[in-house]
N, C-alpha and C positions, 0 to 999 in steps of 0.2 A: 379667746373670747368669741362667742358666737355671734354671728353678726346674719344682717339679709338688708336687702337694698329693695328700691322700689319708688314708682310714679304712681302718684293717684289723679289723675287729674279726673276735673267733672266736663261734659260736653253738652249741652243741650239736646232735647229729646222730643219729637215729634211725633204726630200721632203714627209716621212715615219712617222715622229712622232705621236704619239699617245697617247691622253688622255682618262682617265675615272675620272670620279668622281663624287658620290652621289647627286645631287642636287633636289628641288624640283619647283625653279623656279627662274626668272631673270628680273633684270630688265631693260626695254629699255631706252638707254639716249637721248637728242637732242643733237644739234650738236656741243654742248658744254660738251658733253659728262654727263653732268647732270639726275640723275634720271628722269623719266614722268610717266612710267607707270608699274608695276608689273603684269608678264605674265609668263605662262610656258614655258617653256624648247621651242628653235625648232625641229622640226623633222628633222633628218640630221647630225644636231651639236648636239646632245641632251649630254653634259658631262655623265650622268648618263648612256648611252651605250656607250659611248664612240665616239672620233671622230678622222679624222686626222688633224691635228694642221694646215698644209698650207689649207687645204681645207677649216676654217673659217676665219671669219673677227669681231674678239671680240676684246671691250675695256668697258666688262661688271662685274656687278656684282652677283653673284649666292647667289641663297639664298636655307634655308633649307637644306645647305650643314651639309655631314655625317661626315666630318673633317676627312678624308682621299681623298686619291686621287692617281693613280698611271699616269707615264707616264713613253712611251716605245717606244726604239729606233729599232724596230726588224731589221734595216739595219744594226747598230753599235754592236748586240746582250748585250743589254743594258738595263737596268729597272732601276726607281726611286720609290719607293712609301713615300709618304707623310702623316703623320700623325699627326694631331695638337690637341689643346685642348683649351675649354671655357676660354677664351670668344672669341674666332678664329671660328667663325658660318656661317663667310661670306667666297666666293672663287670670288676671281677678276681674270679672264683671258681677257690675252692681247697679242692677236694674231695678227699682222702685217702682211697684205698680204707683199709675195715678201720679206721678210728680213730672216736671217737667227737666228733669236732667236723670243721666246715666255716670254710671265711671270703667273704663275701661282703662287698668292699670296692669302695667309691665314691671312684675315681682319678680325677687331671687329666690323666695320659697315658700309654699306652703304657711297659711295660718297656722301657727303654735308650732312651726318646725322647729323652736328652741326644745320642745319639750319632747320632739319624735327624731332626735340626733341617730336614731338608728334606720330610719328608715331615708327611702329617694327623696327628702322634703325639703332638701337646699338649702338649707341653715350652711354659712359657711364658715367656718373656723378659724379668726385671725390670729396672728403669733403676735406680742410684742412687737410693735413699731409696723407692723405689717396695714396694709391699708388695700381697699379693692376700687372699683367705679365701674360706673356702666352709663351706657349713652342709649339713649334715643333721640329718633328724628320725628318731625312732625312735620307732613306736606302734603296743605292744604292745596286745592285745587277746585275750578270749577267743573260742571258736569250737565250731561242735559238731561233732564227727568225722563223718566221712562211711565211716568204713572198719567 
């Protein structure tokens, strides 16, 4: 049976928020929000330097991710970092221009990787009685603004 695992959580979003997070590349969807093409990072929004969260417009999936991830309120003097584990490979961010939350979610694979079984898209395939799981951590912290 094909199966994928994954956290959606939502975070609050500031005019200030701040993400990083390892990745080595993403993929763009149609307007169905569907996979089409795997491509690098942009320059600007790159997660891996990091970006400010109102300043993109993501409802993507990351790949190559280092399965951490930190994100920082420096107005609220506020930090999260995130830390997951295999089979959590993928990072889906969901950046809403103009709303006041974000989602930064630790996935087992690609959007519609049921129906892309041939390709790197992390669908993974359980046998009878077979079962998987995956963990992440969540550790908050305070910080001192740098703005």
């Amino acid at each position: 049976m094909p199966a994928g695992l994954g956290l959606h959580p939502y975070f609050p979003a500031t005019p200030w928020t701040h993400i990083q997070a390892g990745v080595t590349g993403m993929w763009e969807t149609d307007a169905e929000v569907l996979p089409t093409r795997h491509v690098p990072p942009p320059a600007g929004a790159d997660p891996t330097t990091g970006f400010d969260v109102a300043e993109a417009a993501f409802d993507t999936v990351f790949t190559g991710w280092t399965r951490r991830a930190r994100i920082t309120w420096p107005d609220e003097e506020r930090l999260l970092d995130i830390e997951a584990e295999a089979p959590l490979d993928f990072l889906v961010l969901y950046t809403p221009p103009g709303e006041p939350f974000f989602c930064a979610e630790p996935v087992s694979n690609i959007t519609d990787a049921f129906n892309r079984l041939e390709e790197d898209a992390g669908c993974m395939v359980l046998a009878p009685g077979e079962s998987r799981s995956a963990s992440v951590r969540f550790m908050p912290s305070e910080t001192i603004s740098t703005r």
